[in-house]
C-alpha positions as CSV (number, residue, x, y, z in Angstrom):
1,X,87.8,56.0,97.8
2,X,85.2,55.6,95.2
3,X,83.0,58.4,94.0
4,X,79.4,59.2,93.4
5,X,77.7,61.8,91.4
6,X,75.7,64.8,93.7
7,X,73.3,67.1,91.3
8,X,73.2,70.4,93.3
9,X,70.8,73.4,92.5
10,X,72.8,76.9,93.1
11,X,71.8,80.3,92.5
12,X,72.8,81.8,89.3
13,X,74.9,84.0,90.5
14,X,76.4,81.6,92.9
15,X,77.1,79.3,90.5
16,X,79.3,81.5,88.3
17,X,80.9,83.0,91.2
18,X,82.2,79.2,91.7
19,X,83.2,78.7,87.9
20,X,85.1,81.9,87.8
21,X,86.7,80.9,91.6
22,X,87.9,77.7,90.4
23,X,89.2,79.1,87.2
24,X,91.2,81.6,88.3
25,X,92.7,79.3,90.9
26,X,93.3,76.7,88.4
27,X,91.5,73.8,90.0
28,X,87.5,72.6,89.5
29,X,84.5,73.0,91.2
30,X,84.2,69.5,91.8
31,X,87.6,70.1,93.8
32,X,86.3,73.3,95.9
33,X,83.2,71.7,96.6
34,X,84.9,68.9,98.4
35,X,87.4,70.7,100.2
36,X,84.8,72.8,101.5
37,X,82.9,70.1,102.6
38,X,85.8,67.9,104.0
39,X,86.8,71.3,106.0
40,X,83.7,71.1,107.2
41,X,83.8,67.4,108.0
42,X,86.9,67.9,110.0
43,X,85.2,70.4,111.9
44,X,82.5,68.7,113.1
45,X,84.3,65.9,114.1
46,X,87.0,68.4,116.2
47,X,89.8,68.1,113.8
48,X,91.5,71.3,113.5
49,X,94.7,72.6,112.3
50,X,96.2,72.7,115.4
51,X,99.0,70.4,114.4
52,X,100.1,72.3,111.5
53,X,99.8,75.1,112.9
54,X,102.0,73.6,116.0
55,X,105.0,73.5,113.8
56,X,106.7,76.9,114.3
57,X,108.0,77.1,111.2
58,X,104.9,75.9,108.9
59,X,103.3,78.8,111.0
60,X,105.7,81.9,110.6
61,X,105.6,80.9,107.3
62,X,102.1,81.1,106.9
63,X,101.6,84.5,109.0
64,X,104.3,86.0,106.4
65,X,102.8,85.3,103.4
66,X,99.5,86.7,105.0
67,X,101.2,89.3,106.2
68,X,102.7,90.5,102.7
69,X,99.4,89.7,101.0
70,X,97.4,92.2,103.4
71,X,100.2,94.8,103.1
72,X,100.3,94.9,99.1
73,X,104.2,93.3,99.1
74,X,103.5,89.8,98.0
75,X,105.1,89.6,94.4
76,X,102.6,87.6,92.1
77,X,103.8,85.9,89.0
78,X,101.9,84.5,86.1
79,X,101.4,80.5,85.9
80,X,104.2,80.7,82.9
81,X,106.4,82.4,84.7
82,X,106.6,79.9,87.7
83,X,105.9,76.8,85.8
84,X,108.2,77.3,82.4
């Protein structure tokens, strides 16, 4: 699909919050913009995910690593250490 340039005006504070969000998760702002806004546009239209989340073991998956993030036991390595 082709693309098209959108100026937006953000709050200062806003606006770094995004930078340093998109930094630390390695990806752009351009990027988190649109997935935020495609989310959005699946919502409205009454796309959910249902299906993935209809897969049992996409699902238990999912819960587990939520589950060891809320509880402190997820074990985080640096983007070196996974990638070299």
């Amino acid at each position: 699909m082709a693309k098209t340039r959108v100026n937006l005006s953000l709050d200062a504070d806003l606006a770094d919050f995004i930078k340093v969000f998109a930094r630390e998760n390695r990806t752009t702002v351009a990027d988190v913009v649109t997935q935020y806004l495609l989310a959005l546009k699946r919502r409205q239209a009454g796309d959910t995910t249902e299906m993935i989340l209809a897969n049992p073991a996409f699902r238990d998956a999912l819960f587990d690593v939520q589950a060891r993030m809320r509880d402190g036991k997820a074990q985080w390595h640096s983007f070196d250490e996974v990638f070299s």
